[in-house]
DSSP file (Angstrom, degrees, kcal/mol; ACC not computed):
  #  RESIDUE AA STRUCTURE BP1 BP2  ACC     N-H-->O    O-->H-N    N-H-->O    O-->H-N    TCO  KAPPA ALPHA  PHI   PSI    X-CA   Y-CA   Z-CA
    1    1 A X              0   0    0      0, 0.0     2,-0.3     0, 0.0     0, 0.0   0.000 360.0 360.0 360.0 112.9    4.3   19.1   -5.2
    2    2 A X        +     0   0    0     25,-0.2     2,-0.5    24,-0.1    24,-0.2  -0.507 360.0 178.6 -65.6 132.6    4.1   15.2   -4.8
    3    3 A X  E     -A   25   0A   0     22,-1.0    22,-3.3    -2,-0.3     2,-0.6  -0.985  17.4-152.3-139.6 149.4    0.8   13.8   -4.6
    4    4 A X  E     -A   24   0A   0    104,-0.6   106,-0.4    -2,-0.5     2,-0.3  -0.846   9.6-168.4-110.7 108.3   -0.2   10.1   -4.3
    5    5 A X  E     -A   23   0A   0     18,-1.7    18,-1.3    -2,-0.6     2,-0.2  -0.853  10.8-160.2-114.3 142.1   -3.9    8.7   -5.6
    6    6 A X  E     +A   22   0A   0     -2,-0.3    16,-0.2    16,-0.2     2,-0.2  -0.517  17.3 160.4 -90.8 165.7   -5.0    5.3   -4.6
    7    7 A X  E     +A   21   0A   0     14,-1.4    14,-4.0    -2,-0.2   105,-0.1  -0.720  39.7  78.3 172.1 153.7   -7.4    3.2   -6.2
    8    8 A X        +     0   0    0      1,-0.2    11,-0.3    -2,-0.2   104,-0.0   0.322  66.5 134.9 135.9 -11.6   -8.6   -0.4   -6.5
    9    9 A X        +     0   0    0      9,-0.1     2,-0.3    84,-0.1   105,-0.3  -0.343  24.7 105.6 -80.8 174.5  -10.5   -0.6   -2.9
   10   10 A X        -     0   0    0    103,-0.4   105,-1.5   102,-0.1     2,-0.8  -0.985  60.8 -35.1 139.3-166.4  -13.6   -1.9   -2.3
   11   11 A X  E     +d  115   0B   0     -2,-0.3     2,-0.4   103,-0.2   105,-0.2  -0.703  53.2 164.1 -89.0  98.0  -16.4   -4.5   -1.1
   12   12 A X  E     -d  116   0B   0    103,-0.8   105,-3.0    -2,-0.8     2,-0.1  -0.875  37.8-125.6-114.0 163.5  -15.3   -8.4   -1.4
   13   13 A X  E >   -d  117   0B   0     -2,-0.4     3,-3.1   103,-0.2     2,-0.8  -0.454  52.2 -87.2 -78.2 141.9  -16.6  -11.5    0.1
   14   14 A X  T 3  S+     0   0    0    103,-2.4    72,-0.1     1,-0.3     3,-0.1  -0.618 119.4  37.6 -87.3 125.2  -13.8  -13.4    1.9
   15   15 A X  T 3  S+     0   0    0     -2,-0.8    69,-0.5    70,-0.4    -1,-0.3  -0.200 101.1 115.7 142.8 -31.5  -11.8  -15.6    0.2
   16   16 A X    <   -     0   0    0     -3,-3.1    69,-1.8    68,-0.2    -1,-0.4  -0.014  57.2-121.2 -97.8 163.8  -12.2  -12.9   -2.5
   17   17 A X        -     0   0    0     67,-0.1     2,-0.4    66,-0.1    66,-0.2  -0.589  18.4-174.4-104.7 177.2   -9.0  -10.3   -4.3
   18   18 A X  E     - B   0  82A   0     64,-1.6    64,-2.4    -2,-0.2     2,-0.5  -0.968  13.9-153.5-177.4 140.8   -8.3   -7.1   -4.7
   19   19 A X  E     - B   0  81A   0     -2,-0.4     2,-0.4   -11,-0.3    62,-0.3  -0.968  17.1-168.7-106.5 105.9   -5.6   -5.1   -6.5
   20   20 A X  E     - B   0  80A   0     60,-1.8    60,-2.4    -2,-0.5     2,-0.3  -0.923   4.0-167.6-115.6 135.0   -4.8   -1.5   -5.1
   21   21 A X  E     -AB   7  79A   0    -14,-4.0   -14,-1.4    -2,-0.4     2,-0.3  -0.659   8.7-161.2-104.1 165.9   -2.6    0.9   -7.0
   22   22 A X  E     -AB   6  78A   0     56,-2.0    56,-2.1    -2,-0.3     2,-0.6  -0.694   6.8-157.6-160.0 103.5   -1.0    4.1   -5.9
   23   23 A X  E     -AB   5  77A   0    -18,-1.3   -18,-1.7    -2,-0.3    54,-0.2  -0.724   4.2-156.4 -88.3 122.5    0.0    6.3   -8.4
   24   24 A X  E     -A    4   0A   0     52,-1.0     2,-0.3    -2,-0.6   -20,-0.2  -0.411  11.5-172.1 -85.9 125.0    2.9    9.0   -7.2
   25   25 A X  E     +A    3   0A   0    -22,-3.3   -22,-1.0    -2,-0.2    50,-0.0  -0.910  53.5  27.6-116.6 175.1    3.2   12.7   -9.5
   26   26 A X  S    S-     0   0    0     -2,-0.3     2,-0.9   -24,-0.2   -24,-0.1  -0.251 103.4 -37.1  80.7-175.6    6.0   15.0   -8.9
   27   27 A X        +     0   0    0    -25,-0.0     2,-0.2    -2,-0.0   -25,-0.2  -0.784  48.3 169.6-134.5 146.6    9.2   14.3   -7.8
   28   28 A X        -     0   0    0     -2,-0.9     4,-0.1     1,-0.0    74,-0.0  -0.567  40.7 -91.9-107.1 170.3   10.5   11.9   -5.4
   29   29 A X        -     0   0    0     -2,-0.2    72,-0.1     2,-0.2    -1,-0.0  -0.387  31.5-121.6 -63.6 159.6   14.1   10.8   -4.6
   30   30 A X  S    S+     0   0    0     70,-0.1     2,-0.7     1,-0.0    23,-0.1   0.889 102.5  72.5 -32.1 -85.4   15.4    7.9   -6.3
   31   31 A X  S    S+     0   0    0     69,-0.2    69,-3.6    21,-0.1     2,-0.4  -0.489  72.6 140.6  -8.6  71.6   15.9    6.4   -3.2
   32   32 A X  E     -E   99   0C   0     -2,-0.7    21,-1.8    67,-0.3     2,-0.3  -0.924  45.0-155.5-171.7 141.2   12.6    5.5   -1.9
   33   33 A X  E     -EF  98  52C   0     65,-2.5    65,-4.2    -2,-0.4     2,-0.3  -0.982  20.7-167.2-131.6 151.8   10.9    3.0   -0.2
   34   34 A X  E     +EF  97  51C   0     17,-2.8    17,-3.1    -2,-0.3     2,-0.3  -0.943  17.6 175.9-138.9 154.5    6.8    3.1   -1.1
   35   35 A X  E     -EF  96  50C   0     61,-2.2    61,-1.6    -2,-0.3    15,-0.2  -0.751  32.4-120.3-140.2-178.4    4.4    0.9    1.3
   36   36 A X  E     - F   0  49C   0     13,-2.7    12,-1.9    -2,-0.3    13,-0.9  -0.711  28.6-173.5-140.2  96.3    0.9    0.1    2.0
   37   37 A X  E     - F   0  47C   0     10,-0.3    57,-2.1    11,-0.2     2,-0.3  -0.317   3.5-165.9 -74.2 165.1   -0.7    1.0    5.7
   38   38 A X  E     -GF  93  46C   0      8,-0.9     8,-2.6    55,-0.2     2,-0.4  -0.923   8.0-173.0-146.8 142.6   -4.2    0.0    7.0
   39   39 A X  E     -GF  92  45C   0     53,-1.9    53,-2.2    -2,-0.3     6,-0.2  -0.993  14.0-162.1-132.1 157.0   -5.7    1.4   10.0
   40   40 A X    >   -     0   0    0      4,-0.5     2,-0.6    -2,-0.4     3,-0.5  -0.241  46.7 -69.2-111.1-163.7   -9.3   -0.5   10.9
   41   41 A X  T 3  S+     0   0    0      1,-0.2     3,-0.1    -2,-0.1    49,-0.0  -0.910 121.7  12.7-124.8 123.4  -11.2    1.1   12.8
   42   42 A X  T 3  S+     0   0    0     -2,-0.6    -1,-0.2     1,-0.4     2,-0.2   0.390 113.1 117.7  96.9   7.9  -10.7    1.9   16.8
   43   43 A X  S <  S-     0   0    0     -3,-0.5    -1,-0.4     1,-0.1     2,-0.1  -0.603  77.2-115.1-118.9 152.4   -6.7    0.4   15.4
   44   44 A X        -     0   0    0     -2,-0.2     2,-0.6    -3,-0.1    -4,-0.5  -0.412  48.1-101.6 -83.4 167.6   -3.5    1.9   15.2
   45   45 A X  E     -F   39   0C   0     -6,-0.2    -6,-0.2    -2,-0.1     2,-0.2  -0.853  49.1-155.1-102.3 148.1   -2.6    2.2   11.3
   46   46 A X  E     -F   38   0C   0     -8,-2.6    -8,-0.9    -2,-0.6     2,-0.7  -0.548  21.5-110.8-103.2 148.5   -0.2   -0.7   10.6
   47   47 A X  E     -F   37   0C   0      1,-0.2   -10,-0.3   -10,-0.2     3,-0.1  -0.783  33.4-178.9-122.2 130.0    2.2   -1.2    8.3
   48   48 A X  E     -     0   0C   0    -12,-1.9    12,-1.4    -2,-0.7     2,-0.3   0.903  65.5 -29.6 -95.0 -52.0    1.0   -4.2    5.7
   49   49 A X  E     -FH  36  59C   0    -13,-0.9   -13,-2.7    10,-0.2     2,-0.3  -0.973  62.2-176.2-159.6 163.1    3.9   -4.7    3.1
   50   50 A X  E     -FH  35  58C   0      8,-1.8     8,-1.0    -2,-0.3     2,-0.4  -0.961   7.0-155.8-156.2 169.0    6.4   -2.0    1.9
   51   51 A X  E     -FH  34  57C   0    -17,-3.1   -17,-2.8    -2,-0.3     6,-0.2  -0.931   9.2-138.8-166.3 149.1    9.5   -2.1   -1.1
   52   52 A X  E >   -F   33   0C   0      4,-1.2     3,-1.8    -2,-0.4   -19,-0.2  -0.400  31.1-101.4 -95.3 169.0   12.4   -0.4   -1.6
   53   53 A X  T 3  S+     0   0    0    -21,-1.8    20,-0.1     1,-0.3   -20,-0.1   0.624 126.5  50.1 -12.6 -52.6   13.7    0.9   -4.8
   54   54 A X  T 3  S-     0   0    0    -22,-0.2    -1,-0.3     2,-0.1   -21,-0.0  -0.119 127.3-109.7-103.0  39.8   16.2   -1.7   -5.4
   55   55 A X    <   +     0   0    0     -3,-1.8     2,-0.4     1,-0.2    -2,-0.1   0.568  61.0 150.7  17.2  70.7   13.0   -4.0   -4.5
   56   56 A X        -     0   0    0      2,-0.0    -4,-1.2     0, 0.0    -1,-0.2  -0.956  32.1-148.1 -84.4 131.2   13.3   -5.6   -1.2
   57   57 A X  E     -H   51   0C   0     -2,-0.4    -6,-0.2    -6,-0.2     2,-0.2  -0.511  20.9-165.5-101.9 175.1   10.2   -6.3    0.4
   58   58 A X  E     -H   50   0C   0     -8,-1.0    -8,-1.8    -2,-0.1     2,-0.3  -0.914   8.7-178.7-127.4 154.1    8.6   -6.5    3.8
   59   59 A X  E     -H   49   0C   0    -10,-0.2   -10,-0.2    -2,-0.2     2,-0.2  -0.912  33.9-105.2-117.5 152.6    5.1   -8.0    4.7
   60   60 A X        -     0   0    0    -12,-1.4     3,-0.1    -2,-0.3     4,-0.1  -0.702  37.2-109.6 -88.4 151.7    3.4   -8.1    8.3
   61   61 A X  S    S+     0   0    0      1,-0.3     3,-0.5    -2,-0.2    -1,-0.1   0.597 116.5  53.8 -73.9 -20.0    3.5  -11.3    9.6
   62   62 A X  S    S+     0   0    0      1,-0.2    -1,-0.3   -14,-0.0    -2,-0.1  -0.411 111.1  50.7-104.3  56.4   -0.8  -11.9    9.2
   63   63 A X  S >> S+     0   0    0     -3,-0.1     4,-2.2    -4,-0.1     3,-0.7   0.373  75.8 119.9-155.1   2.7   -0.5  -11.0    5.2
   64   64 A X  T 34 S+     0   0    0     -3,-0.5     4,-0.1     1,-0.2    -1,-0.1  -0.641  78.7  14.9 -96.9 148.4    2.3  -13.2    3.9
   65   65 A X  T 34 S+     0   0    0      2,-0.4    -1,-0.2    -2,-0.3     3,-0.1   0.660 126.9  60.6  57.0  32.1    1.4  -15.7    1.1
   66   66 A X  T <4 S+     0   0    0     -3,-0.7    17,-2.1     1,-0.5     2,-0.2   0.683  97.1  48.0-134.3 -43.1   -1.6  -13.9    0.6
   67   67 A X  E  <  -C   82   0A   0     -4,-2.2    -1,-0.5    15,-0.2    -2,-0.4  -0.545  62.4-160.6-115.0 169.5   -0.7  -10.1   -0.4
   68   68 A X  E     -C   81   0A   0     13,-1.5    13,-3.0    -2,-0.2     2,-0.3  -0.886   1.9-162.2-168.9  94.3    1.8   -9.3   -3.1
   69   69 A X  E     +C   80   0A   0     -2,-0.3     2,-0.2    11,-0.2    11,-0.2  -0.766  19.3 155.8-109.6 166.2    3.6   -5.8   -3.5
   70   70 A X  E     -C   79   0A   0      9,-3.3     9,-4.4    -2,-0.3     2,-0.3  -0.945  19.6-153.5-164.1 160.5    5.3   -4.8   -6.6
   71   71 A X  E     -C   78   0A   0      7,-0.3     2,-0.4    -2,-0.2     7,-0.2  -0.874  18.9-143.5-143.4 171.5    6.3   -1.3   -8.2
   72   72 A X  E   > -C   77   0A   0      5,-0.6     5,-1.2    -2,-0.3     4,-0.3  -0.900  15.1-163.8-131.2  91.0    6.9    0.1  -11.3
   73   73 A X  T > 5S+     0   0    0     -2,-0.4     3,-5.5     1,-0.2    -1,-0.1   0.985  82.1  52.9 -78.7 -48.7    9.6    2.6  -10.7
   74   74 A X  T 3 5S+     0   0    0      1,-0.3    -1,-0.2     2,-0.1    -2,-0.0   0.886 121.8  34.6 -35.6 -39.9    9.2    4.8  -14.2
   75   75 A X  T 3 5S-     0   0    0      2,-0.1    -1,-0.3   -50,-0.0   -51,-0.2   0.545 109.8-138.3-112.2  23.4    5.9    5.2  -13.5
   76   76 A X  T < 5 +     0   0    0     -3,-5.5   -52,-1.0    -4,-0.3     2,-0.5   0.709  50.9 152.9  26.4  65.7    6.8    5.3   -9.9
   77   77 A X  E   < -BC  23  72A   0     -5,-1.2    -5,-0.6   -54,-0.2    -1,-0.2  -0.950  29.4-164.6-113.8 102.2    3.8    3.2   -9.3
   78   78 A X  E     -BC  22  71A   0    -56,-2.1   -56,-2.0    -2,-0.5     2,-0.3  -0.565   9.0-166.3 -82.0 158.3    3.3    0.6   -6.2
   79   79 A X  E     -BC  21  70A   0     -9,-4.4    -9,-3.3   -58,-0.2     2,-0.2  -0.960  16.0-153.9-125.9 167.9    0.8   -2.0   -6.1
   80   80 A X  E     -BC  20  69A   0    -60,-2.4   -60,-1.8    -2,-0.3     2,-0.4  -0.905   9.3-158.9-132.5 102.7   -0.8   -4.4   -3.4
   81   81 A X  E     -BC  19  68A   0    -13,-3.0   -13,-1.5   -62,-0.3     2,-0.5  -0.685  10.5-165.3 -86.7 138.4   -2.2   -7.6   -4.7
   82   82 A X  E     +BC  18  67A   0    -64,-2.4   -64,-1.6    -2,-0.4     2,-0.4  -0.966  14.1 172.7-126.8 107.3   -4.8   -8.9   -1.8
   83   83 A X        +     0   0    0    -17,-2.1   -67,-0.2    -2,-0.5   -66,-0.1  -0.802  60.4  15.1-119.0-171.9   -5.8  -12.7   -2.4
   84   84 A X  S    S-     0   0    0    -69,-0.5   -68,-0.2    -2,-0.4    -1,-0.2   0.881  86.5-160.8   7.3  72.1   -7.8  -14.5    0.0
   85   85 A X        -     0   0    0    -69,-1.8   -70,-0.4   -70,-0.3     2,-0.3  -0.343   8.8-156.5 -70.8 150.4   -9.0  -11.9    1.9
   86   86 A X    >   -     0   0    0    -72,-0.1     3,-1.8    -3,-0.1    30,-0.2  -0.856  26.6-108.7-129.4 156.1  -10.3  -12.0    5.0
   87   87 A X  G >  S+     0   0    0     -2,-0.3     3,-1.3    30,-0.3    29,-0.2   0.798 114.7  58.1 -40.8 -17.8  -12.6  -10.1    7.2
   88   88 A X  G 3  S+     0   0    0      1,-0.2    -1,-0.3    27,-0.1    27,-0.0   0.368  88.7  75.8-105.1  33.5  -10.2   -8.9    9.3
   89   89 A X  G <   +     0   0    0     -3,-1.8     2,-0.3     2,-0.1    -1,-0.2  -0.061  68.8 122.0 -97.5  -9.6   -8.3   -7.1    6.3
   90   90 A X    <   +     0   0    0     -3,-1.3     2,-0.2    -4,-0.2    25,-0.2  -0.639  38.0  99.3 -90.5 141.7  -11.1   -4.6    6.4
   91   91 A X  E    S- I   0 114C   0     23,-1.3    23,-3.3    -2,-0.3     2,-0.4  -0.895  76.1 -74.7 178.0 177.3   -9.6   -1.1    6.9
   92   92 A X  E     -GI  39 113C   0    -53,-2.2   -53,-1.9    -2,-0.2     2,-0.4  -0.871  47.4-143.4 -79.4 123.0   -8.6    2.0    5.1
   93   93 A X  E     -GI  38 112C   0     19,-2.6    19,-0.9    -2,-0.4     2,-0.3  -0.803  13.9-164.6-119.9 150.7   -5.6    1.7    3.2
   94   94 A X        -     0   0    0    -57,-2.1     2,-0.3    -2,-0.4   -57,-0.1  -0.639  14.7-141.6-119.1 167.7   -2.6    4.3    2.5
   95   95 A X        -     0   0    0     -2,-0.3    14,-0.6   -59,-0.3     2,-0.5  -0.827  22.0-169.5-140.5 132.5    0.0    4.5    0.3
   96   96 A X  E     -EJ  35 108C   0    -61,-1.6   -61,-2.2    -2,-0.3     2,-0.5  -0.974  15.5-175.8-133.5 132.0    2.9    5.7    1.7
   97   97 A X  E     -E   34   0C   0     10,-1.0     2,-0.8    -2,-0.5    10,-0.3  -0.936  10.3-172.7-123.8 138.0    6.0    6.7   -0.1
   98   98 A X  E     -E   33   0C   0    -65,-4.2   -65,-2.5    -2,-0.5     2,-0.2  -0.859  24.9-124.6-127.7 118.6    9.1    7.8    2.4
   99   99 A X  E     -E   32   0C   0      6,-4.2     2,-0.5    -2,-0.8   -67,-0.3  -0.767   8.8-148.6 -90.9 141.8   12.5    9.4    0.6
  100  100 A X  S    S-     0   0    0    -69,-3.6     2,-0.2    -2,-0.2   -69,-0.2  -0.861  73.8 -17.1-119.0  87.9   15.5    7.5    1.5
  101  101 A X  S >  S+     0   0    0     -2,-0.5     3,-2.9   -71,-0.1     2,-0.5  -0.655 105.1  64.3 107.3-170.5   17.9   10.7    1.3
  102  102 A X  T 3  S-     0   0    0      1,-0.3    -1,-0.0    -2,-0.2   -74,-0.0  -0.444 127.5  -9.7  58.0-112.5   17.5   14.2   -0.3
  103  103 A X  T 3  S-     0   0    0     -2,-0.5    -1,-0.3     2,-0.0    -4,-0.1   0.550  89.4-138.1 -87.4  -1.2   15.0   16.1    1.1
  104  104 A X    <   +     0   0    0     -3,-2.9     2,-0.2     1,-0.1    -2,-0.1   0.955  34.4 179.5  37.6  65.8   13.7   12.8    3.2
  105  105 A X        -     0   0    0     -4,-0.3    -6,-4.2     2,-0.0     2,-0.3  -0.537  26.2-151.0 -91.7 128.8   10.4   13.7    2.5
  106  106 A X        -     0   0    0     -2,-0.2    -8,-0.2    -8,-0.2     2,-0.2  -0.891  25.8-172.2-111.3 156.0    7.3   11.0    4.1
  107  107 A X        -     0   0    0    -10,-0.3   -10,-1.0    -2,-0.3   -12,-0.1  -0.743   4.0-168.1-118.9  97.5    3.9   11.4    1.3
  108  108 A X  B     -J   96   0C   0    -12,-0.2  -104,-0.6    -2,-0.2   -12,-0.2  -0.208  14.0-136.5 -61.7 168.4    0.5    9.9    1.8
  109  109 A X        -     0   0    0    -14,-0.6    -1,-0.1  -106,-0.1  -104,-0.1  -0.261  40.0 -97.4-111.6-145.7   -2.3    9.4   -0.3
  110  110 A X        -     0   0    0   -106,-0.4  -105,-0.1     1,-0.2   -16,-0.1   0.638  64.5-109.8-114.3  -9.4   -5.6   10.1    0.8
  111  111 A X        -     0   0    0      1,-0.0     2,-0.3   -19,-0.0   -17,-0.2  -0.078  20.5-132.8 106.0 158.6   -6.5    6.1    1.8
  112  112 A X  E     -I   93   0C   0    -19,-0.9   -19,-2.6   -18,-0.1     2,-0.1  -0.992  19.1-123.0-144.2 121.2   -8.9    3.6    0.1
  113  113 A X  E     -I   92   0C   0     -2,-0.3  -103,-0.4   -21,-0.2     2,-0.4  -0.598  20.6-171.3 -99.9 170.5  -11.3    1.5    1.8
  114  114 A X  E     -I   91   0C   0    -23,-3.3   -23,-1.3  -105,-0.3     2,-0.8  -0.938   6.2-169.5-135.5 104.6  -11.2   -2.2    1.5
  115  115 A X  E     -d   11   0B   0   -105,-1.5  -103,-0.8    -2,-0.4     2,-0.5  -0.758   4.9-160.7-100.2 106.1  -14.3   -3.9    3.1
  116  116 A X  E     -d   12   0B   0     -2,-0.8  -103,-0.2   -30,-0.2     2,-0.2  -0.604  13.2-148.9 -91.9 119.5  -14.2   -8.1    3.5
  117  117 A X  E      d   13   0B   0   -105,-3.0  -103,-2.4    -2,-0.5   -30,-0.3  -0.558 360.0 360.0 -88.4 158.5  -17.8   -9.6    4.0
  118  118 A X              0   0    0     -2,-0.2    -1,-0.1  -105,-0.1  -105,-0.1   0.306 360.0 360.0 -99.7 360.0  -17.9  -12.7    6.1
């Protein structure tokens, strides 16, 4: 059984960073692309920055030069480095991993909040 724990969320002042990790157990494809969603509140959940395996990324258009994702595939660990955050960055954030082939399998974590004071 795969399961995915975040951690790393919290309260910053804007302008301030934040690291979030999301560690995967069990087993996933190879194949894999692992992401980071946010949904805010009264908001659809979005999706903020994602990387594949063979580490291509994507970022959403309001996060780029700012957020930073990266993985560790042996310890089949993403992260999202968050620098100059801003209030409107507050939200819950998921960890998503989605297999690309096998069983094509989607896994969430259980979400992390990340609150930016003005």
């Amino acid at each position: 059984q795969v399961q995915l724990v975040e951690s790393g969320g919290g309260l910053v002042q804007a302008g301030g960073s934040l690291r979030l990790s999301c560690v995967a157990s069990g087993s996933i494809f190879s194949l894999n692309v692992m992401g980071w969603y946010r949904q805010a509140p009264g908001k659809q959940r979005e999706l903020v920055a994602s990387i594949t395996s063979g580490g291509s990324k994507y970022y959403i258009d309001s996060v780029k030069g700012r957020f930073t994702i990266s993985r560790d595939n042996p310890k089949i660990t993403v992260y999202l480095q968050m620098n100059s955050l801003k209030p409107e960055d507050t939200a819950v954030y998921y960890c998503n991993v989605r297999e690309v082939g096998g069983r094509s399998y989607t896994y969430w974590g259980q979400g992390t909040q990340v609150t930016v004071s003005a």
